[in-house]
FINULUM-514862 format. One record per residue: residue number from 0; x, y, z of N, C-alpha, C in turn; residue in three letters. Coordinates in Angstrom, 3 decimals. Layout:
<resi NUM | n.c1 X | n.c2 Y | n.c3 Z | ca.c1 X | ca.c2 Y | ca.c3 Z | c.c1 X | c.c2 Y | c.c3 Z | resn ALA>
...
END
This chain:
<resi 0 | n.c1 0.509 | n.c2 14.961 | n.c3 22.865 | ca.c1 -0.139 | ca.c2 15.388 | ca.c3 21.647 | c.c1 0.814 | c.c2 16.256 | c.c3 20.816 | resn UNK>
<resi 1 | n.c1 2.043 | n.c2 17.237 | n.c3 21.622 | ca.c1 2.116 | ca.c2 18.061 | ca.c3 20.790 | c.c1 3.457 | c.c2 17.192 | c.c3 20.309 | resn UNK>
<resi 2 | n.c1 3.870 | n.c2 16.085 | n.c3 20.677 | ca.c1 4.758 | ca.c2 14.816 | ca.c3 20.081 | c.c1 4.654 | c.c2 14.543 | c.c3 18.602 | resn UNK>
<resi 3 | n.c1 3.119 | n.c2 13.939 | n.c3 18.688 | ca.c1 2.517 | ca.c2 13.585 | ca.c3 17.665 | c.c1 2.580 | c.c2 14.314 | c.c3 16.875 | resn UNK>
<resi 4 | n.c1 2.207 | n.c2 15.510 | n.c3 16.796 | ca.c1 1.894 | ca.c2 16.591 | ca.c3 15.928 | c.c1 3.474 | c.c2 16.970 | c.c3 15.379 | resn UNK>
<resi 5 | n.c1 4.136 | n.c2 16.962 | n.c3 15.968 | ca.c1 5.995 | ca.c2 17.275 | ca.c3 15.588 | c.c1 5.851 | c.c2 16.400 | c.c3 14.330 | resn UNK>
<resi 6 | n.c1 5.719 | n.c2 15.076 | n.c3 15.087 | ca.c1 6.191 | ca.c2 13.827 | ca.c3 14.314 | c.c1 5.423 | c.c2 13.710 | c.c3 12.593 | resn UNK>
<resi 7 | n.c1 4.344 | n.c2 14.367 | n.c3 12.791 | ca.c1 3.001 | ca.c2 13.928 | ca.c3 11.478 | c.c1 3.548 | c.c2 15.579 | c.c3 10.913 | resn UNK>
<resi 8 | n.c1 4.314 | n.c2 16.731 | n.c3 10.997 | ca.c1 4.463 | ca.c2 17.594 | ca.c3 10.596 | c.c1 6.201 | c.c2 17.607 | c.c3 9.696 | resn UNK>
<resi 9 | n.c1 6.646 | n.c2 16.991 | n.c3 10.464 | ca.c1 8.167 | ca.c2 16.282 | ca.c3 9.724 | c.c1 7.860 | c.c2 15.395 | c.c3 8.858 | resn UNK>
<resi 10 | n.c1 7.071 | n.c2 14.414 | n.c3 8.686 | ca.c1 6.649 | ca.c2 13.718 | ca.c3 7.308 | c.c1 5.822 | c.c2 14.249 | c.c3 6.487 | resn UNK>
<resi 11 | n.c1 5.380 | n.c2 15.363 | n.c3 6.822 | ca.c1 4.378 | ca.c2 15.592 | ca.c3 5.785 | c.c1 3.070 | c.c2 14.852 | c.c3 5.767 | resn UNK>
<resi 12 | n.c1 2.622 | n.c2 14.423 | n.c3 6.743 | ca.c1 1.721 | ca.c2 13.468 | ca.c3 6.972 | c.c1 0.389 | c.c2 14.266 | c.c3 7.281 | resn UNK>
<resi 13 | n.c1 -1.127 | n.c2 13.761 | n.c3 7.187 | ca.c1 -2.404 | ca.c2 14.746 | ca.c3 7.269 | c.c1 -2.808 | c.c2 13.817 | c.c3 8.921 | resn UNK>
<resi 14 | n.c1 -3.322 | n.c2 14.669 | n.c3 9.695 | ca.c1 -3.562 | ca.c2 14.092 | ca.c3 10.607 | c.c1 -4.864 | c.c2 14.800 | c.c3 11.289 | resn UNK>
<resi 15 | n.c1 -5.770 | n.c2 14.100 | n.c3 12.208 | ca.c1 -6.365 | ca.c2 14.216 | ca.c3 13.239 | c.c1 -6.707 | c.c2 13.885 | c.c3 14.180 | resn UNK>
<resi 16 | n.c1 -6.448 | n.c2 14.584 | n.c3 15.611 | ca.c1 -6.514 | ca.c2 14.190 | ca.c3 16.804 | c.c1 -7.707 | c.c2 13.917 | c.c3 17.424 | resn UNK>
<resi 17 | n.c1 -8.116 | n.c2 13.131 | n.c3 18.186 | ca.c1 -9.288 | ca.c2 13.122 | ca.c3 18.469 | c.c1 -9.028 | c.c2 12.577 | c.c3 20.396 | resn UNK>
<resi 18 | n.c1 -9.413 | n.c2 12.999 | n.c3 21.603 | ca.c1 -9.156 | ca.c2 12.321 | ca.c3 22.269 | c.c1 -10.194 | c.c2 12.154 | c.c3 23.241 | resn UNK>
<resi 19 | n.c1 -10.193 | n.c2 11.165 | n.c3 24.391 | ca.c1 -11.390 | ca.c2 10.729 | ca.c3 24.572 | c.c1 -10.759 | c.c2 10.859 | c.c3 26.072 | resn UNK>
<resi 20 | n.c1 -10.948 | n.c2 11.115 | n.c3 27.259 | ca.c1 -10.874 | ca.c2 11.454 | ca.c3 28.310 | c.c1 -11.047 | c.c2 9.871 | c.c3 29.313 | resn UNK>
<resi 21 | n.c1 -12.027 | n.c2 8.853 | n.c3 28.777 | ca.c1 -12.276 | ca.c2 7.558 | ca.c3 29.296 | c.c1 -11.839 | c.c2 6.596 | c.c3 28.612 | resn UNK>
<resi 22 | n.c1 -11.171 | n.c2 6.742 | n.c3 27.677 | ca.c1 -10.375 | ca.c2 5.538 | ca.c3 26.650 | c.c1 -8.975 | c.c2 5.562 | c.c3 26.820 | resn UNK>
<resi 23 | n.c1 -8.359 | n.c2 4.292 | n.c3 27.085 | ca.c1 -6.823 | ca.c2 4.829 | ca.c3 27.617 | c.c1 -5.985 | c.c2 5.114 | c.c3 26.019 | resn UNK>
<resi 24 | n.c1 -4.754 | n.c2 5.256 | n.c3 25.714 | ca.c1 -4.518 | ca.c2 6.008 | ca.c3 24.560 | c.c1 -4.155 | c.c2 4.597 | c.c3 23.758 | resn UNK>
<resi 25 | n.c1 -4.191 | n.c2 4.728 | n.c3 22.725 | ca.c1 -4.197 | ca.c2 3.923 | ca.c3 21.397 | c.c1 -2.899 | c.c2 4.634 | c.c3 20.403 | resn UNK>
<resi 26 | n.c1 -1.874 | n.c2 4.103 | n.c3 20.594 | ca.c1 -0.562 | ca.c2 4.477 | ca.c3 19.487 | c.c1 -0.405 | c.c2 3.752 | c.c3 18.652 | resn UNK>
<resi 27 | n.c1 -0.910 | n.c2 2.681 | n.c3 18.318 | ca.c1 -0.686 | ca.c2 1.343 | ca.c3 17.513 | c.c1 -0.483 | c.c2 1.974 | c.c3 15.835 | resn UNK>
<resi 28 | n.c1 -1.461 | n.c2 3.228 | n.c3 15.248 | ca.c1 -1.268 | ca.c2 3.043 | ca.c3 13.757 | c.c1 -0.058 | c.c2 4.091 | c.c3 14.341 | resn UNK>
<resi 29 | n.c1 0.132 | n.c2 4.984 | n.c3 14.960 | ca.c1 1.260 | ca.c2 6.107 | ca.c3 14.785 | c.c1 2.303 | c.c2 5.144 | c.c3 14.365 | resn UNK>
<resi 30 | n.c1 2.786 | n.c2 3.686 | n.c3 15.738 | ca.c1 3.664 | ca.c2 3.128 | ca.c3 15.338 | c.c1 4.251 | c.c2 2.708 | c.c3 14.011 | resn UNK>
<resi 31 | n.c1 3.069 | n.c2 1.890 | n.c3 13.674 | ca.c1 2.611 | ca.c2 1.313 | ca.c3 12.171 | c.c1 3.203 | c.c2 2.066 | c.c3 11.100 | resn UNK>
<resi 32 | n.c1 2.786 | n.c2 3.422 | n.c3 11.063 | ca.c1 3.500 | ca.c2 4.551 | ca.c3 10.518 | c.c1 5.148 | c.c2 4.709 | c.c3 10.360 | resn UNK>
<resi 33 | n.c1 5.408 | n.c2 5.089 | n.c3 11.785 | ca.c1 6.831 | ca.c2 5.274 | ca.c3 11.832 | c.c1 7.773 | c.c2 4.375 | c.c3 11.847 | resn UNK>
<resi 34 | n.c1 7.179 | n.c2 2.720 | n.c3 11.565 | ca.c1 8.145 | ca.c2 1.741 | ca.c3 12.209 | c.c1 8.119 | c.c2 0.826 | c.c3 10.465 | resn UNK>
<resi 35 | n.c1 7.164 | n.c2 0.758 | n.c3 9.399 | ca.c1 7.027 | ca.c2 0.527 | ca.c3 8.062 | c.c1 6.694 | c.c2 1.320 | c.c3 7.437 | resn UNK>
<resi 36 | n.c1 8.033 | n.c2 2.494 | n.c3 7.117 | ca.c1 7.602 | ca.c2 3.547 | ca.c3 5.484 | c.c1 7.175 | c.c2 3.040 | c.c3 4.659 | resn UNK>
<resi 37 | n.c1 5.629 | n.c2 3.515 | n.c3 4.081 | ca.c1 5.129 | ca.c2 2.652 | ca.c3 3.106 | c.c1 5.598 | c.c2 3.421 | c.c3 1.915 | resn UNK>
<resi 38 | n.c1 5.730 | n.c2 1.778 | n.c3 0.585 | ca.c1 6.000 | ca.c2 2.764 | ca.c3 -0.811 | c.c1 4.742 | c.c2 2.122 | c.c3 -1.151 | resn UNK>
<resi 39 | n.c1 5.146 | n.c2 3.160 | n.c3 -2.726 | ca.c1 4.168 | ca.c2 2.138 | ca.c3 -3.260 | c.c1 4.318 | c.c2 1.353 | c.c3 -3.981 | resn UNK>
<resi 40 | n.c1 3.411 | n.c2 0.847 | n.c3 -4.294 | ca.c1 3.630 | ca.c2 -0.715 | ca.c3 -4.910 | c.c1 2.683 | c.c2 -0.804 | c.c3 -6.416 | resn UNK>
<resi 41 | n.c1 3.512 | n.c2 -1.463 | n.c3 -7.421 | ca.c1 3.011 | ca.c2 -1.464 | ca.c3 -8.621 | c.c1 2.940 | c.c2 -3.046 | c.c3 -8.850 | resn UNK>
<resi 42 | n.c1 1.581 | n.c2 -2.953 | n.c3 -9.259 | ca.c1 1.388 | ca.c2 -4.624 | ca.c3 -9.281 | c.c1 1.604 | c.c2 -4.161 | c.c3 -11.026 | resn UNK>
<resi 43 | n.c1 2.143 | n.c2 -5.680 | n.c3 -11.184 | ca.c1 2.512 | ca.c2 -6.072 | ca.c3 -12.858 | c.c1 0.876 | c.c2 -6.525 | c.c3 -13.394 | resn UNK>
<resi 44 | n.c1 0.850 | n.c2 -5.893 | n.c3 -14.381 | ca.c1 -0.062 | ca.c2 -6.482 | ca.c3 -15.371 | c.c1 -0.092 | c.c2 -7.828 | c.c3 -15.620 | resn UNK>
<resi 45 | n.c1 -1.771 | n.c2 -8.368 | n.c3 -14.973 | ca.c1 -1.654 | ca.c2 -9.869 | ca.c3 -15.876 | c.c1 -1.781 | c.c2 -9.789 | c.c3 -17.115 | resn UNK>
<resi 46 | n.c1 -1.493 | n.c2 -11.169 | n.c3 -18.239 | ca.c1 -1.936 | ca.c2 -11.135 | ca.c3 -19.398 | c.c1 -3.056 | c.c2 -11.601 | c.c3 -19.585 | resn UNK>
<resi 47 | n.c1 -4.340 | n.c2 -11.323 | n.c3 -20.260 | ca.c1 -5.609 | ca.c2 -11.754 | ca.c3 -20.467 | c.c1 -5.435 | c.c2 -13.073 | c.c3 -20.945 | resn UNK>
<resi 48 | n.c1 -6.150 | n.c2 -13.822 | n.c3 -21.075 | ca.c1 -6.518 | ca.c2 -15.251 | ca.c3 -21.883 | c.c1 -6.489 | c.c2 -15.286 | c.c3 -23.248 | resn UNK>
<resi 49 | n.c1 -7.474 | n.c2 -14.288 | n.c3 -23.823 | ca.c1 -7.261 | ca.c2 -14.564 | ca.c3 -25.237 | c.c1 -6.342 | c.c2 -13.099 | c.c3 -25.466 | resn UNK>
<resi 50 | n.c1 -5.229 | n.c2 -12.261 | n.c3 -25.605 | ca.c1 -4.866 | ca.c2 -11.238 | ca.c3 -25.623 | c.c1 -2.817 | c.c2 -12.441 | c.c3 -26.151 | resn UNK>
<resi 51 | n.c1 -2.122 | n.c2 -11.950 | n.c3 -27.316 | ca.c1 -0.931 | ca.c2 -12.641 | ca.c3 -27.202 | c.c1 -0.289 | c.c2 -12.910 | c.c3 -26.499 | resn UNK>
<resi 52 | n.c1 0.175 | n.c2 -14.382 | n.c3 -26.388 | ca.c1 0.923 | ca.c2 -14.518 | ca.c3 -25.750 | c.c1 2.470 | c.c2 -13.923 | c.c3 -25.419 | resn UNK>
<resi 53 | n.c1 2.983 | n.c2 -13.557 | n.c3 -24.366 | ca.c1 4.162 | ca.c2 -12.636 | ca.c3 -24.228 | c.c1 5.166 | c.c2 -13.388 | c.c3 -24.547 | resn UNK>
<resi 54 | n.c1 5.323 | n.c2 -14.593 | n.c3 -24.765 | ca.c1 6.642 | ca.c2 -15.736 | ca.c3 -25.008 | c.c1 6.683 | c.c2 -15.330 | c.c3 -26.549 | resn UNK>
<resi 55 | n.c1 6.008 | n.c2 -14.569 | n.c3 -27.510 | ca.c1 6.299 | ca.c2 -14.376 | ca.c3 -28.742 | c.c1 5.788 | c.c2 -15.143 | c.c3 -29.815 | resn UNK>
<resi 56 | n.c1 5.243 | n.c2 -16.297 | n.c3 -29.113 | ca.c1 4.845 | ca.c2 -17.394 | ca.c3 -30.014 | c.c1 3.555 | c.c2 -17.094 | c.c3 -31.131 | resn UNK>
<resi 57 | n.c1 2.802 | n.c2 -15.823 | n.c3 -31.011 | ca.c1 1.997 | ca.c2 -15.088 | ca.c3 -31.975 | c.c1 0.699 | c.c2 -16.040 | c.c3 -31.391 | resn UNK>
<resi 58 | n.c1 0.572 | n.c2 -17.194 | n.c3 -30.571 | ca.c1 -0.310 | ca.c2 -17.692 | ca.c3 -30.173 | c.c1 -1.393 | c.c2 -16.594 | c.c3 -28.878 | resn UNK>
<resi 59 | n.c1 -2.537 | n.c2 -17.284 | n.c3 -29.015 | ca.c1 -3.318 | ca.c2 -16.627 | ca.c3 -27.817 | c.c1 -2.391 | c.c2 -17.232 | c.c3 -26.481 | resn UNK>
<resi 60 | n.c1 -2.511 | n.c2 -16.409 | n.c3 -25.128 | ca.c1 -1.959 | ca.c2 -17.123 | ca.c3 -24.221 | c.c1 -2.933 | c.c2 -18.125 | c.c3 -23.785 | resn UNK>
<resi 61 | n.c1 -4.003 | n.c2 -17.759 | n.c3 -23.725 | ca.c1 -4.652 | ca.c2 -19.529 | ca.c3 -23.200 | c.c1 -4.435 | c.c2 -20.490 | c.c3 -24.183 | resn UNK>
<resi 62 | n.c1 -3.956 | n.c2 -20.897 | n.c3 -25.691 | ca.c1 -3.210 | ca.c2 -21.562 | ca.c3 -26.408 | c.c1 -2.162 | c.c2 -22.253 | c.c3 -25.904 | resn UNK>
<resi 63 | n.c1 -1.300 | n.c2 -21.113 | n.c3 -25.034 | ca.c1 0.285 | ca.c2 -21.419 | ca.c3 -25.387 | c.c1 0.876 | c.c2 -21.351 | c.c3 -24.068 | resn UNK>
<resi 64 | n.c1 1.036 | n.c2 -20.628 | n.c3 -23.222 | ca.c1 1.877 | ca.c2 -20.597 | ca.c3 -21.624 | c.c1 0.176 | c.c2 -20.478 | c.c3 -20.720 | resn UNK>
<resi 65 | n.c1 -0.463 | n.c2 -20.703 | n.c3 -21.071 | ca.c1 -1.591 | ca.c2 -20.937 | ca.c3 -19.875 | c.c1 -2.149 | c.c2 -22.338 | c.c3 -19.424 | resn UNK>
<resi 66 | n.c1 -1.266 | n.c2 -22.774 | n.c3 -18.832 | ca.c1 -1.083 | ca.c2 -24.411 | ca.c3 -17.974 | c.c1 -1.153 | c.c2 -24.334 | c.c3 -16.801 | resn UNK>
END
């Protein structure tokens, strides 16, 4: 436990322990954690249907690049 707690205190990470005396131990998200630094992720804007088309063509995009 006091592993864990090192480890979630060097990242800056929020944590709580919980442990169960008849459940054998479960490390799977710690791994998850330490083994894929998550970023984050910015999804791109779709373009709406009727909103211009981005090719410039002054057309709606369901007009013009929506095929």
């Amino acid at each position: 436990m006091n592993e864990v707690i090192a480890i979630f205190k060097e990242n800056d990470w929020k944590y709580a322990i919980k442990l169960d005396p008849d459940k054998p131990e479960d490390i799977i998200d710690l791994e998850i954690l330490l083994n894929n630094p998550s970023e984050t992720k910015v999804a791109e804007k779709k373009v709406g249907r009727n909103e211009p088309c981005p090719c410039g063509s002054g057309k709606k995009y369901k007009k013009c690049c929506d095929k």
